[in-house]
N, CA, C and O atoms as a MOPAC input file, in Angstrom:
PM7 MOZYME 1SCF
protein

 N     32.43200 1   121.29500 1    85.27800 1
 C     31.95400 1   119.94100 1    85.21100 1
 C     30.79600 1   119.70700 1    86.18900 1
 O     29.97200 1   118.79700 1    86.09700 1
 N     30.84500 1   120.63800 1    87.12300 1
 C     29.87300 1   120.04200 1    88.56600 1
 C     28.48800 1   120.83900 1    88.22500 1
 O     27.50500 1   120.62400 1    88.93300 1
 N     28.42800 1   121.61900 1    87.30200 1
 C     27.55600 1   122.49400 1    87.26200 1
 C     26.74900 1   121.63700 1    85.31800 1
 O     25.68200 1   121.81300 1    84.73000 1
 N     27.71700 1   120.96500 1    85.07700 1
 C     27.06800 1   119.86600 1    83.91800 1
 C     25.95000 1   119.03400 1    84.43300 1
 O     24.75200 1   118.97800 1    84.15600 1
 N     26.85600 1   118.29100 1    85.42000 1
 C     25.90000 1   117.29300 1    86.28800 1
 C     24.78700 1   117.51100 1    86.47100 1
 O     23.81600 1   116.84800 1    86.10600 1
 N     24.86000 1   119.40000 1    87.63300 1
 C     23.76300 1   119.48200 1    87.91400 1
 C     22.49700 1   119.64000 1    87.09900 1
 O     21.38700 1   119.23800 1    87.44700 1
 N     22.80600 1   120.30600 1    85.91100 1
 C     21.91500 1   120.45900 1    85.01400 1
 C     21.38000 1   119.24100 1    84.52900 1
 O     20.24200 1   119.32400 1    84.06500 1
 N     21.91500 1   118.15500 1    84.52400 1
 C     21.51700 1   116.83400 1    83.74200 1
 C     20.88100 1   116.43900 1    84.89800 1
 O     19.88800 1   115.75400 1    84.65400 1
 N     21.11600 1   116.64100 1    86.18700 1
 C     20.28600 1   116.10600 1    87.13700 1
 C     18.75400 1   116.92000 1    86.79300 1
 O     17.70500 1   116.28600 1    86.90900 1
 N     18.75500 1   117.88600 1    86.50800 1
 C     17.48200 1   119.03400 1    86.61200 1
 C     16.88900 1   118.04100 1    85.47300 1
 O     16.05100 1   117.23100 1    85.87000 1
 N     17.05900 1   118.03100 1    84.80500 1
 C     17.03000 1   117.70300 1    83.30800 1
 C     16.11700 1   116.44400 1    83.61700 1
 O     14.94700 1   116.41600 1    83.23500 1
 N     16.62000 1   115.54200 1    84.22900 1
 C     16.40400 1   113.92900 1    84.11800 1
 C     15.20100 1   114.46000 1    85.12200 1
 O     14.14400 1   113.92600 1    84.78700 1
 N     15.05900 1   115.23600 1    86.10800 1
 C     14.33400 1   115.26800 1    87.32300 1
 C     13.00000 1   116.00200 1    86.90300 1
 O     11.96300 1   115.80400 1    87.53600 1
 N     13.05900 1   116.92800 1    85.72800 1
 C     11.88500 1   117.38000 1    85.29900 1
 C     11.25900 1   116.16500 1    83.94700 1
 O     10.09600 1   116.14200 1    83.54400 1
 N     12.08100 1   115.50100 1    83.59000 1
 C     11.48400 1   114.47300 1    82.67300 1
 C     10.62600 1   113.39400 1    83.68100 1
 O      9.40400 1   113.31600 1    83.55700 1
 N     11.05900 1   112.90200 1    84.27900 1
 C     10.24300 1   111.96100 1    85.48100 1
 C      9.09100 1   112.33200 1    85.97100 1
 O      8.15400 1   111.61100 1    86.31500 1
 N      9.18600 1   113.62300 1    85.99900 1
 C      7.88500 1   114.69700 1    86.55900 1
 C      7.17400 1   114.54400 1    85.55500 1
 O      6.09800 1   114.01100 1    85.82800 1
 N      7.32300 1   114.79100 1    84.49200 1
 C      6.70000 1   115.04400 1    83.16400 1
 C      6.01900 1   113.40700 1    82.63000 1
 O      4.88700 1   113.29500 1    82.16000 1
 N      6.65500 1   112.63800 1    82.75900 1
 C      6.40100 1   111.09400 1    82.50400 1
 C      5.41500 1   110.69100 1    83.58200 1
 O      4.66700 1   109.75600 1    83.29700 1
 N      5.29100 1   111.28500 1    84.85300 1
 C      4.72700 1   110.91200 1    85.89100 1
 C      3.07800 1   111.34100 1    85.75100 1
 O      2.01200 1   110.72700 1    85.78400 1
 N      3.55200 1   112.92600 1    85.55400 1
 C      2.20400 1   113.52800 1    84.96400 1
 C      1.64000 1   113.14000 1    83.90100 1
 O      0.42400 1   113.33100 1    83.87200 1
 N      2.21900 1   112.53800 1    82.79300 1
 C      1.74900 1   112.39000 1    81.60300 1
 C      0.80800 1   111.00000 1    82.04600 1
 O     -0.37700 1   110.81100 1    81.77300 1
 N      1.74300 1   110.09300 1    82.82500 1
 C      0.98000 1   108.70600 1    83.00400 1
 C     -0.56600 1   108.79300 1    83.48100 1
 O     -1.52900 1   108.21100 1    82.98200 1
 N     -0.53200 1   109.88200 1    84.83600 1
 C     -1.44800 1   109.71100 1    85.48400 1
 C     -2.93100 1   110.97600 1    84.62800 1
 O     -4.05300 1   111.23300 1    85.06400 1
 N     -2.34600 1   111.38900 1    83.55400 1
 C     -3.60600 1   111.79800 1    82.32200 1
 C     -4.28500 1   110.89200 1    81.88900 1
 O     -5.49800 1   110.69100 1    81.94600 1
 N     -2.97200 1   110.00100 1    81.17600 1
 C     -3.86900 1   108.95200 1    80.38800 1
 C     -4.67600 1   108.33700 1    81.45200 1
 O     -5.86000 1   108.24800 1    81.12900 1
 N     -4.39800 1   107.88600 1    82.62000 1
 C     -5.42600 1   107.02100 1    83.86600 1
 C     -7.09100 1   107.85900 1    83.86600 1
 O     -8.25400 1   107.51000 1    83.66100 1
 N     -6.51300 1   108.87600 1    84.15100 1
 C     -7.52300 1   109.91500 1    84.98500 1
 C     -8.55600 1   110.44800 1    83.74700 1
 O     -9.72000 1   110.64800 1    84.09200 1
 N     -8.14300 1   110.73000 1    82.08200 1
 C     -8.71800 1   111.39100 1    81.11400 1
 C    -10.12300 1   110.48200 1    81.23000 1
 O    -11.14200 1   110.94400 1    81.74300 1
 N    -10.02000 1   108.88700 1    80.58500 1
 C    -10.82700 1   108.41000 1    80.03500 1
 C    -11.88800 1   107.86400 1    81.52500 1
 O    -13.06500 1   107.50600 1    81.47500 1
 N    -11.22600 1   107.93600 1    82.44200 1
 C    -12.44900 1   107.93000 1    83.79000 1
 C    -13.40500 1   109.20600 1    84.11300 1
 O    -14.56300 1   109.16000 1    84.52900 1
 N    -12.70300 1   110.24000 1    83.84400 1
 C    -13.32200 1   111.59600 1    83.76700 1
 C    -14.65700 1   111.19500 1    82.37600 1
 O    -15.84300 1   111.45300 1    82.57700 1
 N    -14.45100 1   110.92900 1    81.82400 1
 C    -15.52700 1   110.59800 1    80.83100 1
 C    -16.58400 1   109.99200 1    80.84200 1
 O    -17.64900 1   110.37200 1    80.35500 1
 N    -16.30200 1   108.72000 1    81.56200 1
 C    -17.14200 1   108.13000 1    82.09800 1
 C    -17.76000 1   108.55200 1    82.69000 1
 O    -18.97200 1   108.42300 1    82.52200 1
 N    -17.18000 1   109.35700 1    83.80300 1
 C    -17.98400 1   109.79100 1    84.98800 1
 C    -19.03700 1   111.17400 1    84.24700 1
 O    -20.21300 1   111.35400 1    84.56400 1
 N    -18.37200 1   111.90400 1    83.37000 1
 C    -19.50600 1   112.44800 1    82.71900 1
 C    -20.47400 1   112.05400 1    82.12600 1
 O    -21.62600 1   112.42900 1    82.34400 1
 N    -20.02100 1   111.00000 1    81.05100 1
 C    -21.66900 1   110.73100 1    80.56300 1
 C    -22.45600 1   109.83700 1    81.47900 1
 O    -23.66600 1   110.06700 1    81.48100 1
 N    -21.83300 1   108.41000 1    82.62600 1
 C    -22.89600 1   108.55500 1    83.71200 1
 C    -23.72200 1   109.95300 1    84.63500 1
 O    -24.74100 1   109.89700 1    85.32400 1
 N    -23.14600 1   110.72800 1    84.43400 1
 C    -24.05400 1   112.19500 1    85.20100 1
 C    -25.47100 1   112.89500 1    84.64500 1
 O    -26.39300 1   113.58400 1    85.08200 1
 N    -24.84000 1   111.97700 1    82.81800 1
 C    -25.84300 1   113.01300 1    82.18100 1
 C    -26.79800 1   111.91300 1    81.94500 1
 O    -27.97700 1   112.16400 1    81.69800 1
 N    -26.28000 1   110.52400 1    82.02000 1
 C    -27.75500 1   109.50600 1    82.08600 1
 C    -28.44900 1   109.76800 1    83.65400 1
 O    -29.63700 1   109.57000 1    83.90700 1
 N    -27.64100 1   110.15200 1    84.42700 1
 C    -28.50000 1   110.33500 1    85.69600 1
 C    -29.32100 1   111.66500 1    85.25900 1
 O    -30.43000 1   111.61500 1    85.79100 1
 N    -29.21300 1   112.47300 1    84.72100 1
 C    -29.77900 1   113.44500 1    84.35100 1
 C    -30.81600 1   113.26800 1    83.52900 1
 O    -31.58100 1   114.22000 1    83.67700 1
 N    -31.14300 1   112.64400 1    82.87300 1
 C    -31.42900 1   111.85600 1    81.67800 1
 C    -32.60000 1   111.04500 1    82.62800 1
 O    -33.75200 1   111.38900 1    82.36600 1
 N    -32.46300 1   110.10400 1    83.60400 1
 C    -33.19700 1   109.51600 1    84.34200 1
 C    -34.32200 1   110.02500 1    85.01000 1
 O    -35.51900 1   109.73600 1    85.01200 1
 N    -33.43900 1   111.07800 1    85.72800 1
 C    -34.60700 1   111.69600 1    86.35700 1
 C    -35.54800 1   113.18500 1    85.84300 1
 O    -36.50300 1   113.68400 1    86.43800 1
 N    -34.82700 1   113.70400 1    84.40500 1
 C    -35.64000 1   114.19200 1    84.25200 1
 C    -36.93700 1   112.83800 1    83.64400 1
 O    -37.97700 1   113.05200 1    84.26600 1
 N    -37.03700 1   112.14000 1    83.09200 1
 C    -37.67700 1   111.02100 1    82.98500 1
 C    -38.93600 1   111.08500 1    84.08100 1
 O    -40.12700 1   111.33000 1    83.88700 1
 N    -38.40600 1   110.85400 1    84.97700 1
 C    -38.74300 1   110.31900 1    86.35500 1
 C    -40.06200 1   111.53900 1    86.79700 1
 O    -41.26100 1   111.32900 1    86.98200 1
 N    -39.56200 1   112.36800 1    86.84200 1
 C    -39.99000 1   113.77100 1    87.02600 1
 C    -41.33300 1   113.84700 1    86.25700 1
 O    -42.42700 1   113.81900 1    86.81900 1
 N    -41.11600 1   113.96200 1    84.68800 1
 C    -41.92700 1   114.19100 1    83.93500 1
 C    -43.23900 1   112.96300 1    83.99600 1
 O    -44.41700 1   113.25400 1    84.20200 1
 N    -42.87700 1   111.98600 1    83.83700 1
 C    -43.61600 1   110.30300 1    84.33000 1
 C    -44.36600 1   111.17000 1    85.58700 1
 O    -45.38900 1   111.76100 1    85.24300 1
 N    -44.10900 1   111.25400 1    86.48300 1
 C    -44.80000 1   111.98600 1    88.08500 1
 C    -45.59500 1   113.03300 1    87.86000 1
 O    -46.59400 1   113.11500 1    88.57600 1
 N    -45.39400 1   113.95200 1    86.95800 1
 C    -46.46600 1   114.97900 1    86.50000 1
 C    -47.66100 1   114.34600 1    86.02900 1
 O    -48.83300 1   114.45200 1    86.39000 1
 N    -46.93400 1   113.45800 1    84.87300 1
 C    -48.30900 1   112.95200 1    84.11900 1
 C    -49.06900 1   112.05600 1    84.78400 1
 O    -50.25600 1   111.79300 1    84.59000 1
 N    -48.18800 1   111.51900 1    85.72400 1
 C    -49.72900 1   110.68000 1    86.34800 1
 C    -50.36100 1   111.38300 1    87.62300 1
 O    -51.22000 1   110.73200 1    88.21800 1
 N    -50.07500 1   112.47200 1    88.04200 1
 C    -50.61500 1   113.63900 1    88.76000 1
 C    -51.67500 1   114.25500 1    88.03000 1
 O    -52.76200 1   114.43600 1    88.57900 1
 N    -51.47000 1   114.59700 1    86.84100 1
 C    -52.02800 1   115.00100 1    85.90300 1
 C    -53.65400 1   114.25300 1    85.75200 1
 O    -54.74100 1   114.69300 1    86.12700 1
 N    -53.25200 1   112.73900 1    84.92800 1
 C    -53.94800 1   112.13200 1    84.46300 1
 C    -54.47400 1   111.60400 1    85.82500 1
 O    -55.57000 1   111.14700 1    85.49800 1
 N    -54.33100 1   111.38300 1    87.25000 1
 C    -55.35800 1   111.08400 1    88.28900 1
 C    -56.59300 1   112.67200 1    88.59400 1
 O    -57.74100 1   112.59800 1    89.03300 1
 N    -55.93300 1   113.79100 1    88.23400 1
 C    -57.03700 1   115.01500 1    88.44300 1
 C    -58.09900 1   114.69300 1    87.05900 1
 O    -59.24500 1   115.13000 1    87.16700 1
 N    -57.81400 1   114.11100 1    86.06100 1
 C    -58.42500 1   114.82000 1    84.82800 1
 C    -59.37500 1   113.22700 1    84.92000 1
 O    -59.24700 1   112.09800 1    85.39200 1
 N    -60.54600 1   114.19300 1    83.97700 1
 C    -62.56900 1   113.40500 1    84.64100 1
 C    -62.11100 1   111.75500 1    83.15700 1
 O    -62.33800 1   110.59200 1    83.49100 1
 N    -61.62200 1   112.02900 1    81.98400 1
 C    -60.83600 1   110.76000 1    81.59300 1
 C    -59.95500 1   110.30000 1    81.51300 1
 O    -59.74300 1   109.58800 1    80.53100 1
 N    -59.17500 1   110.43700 1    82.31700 1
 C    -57.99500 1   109.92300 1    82.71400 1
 C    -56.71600 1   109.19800 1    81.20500 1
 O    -55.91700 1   108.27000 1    81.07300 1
 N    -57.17900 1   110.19800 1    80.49400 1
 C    -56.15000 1   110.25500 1    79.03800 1
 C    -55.14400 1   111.16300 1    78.46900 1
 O    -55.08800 1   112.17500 1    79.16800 1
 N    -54.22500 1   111.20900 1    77.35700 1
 C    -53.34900 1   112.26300 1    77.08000 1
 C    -53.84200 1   111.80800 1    75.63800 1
 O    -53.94700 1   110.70900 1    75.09200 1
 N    -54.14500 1   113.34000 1    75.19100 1
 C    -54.01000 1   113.62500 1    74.22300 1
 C    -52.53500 1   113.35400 1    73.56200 1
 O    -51.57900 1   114.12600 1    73.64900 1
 N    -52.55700 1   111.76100 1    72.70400 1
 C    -51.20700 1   111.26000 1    72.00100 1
 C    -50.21800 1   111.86900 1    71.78200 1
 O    -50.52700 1   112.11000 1    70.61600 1
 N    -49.33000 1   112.31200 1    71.88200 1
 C    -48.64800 1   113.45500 1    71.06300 1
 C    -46.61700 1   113.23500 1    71.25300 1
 O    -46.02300 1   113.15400 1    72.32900 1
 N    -46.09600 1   113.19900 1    70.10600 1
 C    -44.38200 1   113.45100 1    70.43600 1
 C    -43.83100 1   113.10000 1    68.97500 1
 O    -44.46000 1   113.25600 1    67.92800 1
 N    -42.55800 1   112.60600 1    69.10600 1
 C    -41.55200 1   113.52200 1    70.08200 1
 C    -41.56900 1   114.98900 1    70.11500 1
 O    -41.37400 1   115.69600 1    69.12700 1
 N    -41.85500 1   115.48400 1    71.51000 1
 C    -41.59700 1   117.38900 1    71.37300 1
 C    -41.04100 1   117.53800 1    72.54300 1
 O    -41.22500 1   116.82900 1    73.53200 1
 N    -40.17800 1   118.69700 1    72.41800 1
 C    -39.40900 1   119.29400 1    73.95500 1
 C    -40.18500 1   120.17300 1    74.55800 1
 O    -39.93200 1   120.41100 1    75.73900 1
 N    -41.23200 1   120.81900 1    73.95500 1
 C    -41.94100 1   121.68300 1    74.54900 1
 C    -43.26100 1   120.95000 1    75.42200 1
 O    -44.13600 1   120.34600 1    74.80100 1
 N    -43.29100 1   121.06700 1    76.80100 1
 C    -44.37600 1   120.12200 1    77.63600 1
 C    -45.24500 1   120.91300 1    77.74300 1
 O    -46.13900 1   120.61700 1    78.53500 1
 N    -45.34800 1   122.24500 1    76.99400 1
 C    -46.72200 1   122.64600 1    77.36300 1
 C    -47.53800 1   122.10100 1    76.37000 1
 O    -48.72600 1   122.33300 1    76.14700 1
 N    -47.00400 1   121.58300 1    75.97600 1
 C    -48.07700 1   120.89400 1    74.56000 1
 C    -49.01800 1   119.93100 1    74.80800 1
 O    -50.04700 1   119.77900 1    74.14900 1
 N    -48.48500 1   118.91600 1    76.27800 1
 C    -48.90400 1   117.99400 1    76.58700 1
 C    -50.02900 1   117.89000 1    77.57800 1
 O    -49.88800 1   117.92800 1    78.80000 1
 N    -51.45700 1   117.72100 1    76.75700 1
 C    -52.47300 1   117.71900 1    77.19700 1
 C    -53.49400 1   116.73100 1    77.80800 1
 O    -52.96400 1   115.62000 1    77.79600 1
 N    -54.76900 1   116.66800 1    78.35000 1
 C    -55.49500 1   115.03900 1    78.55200 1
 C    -56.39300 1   115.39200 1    77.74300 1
 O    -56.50800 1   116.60300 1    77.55500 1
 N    -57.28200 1   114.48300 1    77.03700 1
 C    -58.16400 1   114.25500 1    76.08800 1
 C    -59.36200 1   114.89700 1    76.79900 1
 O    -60.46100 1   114.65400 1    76.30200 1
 N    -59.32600 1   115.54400 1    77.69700 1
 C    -60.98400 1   116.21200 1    78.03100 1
 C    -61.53100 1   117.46400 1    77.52300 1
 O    -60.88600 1   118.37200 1    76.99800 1
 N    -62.70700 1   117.42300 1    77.72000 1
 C    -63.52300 1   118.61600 1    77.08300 1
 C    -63.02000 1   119.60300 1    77.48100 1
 O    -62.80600 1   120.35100 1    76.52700 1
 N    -62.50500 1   120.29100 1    79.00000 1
 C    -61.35400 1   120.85500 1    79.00200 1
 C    -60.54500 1   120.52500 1    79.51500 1
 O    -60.53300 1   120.32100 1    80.72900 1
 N    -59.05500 1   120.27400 1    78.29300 1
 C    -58.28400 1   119.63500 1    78.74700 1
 C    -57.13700 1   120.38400 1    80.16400 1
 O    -56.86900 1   121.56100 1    80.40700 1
 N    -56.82400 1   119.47400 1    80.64800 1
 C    -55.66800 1   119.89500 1    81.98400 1
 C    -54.36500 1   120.11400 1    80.60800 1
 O    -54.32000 1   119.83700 1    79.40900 1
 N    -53.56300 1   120.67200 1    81.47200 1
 C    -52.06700 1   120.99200 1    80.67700 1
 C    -51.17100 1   120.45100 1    81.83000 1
 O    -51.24900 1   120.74900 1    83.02100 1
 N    -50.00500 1   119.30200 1    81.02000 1
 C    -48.99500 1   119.27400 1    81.64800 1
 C    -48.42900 1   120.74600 1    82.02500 1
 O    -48.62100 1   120.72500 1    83.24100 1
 N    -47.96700 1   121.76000 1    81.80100 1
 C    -47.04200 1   122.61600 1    82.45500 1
 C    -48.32100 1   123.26300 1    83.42000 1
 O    -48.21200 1   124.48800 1    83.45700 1
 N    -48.89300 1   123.01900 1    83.80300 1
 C    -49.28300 1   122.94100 1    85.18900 1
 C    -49.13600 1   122.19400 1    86.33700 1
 O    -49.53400 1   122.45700 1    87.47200 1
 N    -48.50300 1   121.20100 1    85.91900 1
 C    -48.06800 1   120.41400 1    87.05800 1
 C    -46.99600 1   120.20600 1    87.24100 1
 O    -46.65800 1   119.29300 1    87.99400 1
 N    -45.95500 1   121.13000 1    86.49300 1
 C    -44.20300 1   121.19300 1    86.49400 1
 C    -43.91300 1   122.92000 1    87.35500 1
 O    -44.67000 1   123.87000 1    87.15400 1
 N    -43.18800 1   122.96000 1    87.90400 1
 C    -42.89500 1   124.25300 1    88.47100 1
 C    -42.31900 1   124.93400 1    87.30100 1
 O    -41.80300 1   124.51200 1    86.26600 1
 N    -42.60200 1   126.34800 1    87.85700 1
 C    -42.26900 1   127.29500 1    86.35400 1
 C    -40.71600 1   127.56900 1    86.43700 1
 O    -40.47800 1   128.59400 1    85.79700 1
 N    -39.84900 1   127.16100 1    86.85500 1
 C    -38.65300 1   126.90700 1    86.37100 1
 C    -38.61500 1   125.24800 1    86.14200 1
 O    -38.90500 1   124.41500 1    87.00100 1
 N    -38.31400 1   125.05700 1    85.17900 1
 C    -38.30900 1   123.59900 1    84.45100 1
 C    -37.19600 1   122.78800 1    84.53400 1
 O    -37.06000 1   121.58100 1    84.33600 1
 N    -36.12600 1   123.98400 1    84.98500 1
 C    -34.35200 1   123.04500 1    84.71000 1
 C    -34.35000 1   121.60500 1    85.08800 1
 O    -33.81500 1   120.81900 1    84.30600 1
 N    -35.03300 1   121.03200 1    86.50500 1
 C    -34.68600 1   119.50700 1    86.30000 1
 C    -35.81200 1   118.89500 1    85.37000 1
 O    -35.71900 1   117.70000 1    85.09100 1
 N    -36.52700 1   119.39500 1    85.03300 1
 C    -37.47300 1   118.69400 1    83.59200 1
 C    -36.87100 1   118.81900 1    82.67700 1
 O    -37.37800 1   118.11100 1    81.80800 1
 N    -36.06600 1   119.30700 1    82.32700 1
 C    -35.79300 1   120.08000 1    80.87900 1
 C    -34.27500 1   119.14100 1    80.51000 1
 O    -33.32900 1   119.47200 1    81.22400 1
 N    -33.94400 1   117.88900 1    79.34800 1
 C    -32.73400 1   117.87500 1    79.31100 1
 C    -32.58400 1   118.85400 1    77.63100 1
 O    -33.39700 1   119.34300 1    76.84600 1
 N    -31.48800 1   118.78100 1    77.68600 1
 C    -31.45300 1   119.52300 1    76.33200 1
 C    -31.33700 1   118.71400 1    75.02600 1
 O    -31.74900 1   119.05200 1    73.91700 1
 N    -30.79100 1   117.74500 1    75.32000 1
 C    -30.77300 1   116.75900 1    74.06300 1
 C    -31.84700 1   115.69300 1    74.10500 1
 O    -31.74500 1   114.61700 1    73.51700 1
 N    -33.04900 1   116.12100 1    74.95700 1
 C    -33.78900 1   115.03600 1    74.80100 1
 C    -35.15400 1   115.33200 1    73.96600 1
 O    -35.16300 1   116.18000 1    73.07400 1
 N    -36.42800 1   114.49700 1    74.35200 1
 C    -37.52100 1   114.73300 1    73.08600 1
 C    -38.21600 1   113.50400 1    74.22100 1
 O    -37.62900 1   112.59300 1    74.80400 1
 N    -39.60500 1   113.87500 1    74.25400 1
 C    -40.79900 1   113.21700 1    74.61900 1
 C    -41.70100 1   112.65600 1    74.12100 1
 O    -42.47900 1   113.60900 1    74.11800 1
 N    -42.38700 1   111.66900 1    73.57600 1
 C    -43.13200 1   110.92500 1    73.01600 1
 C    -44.45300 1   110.78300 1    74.48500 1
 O    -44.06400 1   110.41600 1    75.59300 1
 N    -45.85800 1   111.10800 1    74.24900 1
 C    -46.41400 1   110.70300 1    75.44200 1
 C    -47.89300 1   110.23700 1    74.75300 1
 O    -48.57000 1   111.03800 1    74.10900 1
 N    -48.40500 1   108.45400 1    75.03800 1
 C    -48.87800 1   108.43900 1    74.80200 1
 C    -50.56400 1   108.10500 1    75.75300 1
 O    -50.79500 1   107.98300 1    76.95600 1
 N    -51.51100 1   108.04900 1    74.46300 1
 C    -52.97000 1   108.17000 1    75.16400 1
 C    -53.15900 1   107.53800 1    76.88900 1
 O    -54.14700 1   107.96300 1    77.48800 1
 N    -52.36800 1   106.70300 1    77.52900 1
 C    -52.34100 1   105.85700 1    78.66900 1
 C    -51.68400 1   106.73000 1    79.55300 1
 O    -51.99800 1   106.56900 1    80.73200 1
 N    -50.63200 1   107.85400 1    79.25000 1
 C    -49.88900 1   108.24400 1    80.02900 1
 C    -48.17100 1   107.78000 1    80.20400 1
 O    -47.35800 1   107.96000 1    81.11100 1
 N    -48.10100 1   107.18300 1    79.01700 1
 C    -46.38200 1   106.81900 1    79.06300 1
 C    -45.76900 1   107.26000 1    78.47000 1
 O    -46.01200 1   107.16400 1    77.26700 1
 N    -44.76900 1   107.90700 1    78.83300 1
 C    -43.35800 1   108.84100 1    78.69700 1
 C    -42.45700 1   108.44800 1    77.84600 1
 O    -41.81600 1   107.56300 1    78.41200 1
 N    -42.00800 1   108.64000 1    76.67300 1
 C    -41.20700 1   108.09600 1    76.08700 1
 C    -39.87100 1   108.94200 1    75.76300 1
 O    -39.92600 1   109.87500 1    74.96200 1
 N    -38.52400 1   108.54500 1    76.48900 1
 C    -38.02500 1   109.74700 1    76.21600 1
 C    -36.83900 1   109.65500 1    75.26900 1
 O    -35.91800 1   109.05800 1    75.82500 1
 N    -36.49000 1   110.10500 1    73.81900 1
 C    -35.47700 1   109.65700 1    72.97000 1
 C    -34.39000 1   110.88300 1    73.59300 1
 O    -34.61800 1   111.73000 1    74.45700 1
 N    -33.12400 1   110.62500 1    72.79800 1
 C    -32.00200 1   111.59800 1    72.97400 1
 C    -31.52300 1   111.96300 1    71.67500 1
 O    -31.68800 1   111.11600 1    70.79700 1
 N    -30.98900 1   112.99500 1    71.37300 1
 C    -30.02000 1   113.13700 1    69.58700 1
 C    -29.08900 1   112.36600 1    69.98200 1
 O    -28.15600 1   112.08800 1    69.22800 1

C-alpha cells in the first residue's frame, strides 16, 4: 500500500512539473517571436540606414550629384550616378556587405538619391 502512495505521489509530482513547464511555453513561445521579428526590423533598419549613408557619400563625390534611377534590385553594384563617368555604389560599401545585405529585401533608388527599401 505505501509503495501505491508513493508512486501516485511521483505521478501527481511529475504532472505539476509538466503543467508548470507547459504554462511557462505558452508565456515565453509567442514573446520569443516578437522579439525575433523586432531583430529583423532592426536589421531591416539599419541595413536601410547604411545603404542611405553610402549614397549620399556617393552622390556628395560625384561632379552631378544624381543616381542613375534604378530598382527594385538586391544587387548594389548596379547602383550608379548619372555622370559621364559614373561613381558605383559598391565602392562606397566595404567588400564584405553582411550589414548591407538583408536577404529578403530589394532597393528602389531614385534620381535624388532616395532609398527605397521593400521586403517579400
Amino acid at each position: 500500500m505505501a509503495q501505491n502512495k508513493q508512486t501516485a505521489g511521483f505521478l501527481v509530482s511529475v504532472f505539476i512539473v509538466l503543467g508548470i513547464l507547459g504554462l511557462l511555453c505558452a508565456i515565453a513561445v509567442p514573446h520569443a517571436n516578437e522579439m525575433v521579428y523586432a531583430s529583423k526590423a532592426t536589421e531591416r533598419e539599419t541595413a536601410l540606414l547604411r545603404i542611405q549613408n553610402a549614397v549620399t557619400e556617393m552622390l556628395r563625390q560625384s561632379p552631378c550629384g544624381a543616381l542613375e534611377a534604378i530598382g527594385p534590385v538586391t544587387d548594389l553594384n548596379m547602383v550608379k550616378t548619372a555622370d559621364a563617368d559614373p561613381l558605383a555604389l559598391s565602392d562606397y560599401l566595404p567588400d564584405d556587405k553582411s550589414g548591407y545585405l538583408v536577404p529578403e529585401c530589394k532597393y528602389s533608388f531614385t534620381a535624388d538619391g532616395t532609398v527605397i527599401q521593400f521586403t517579400d
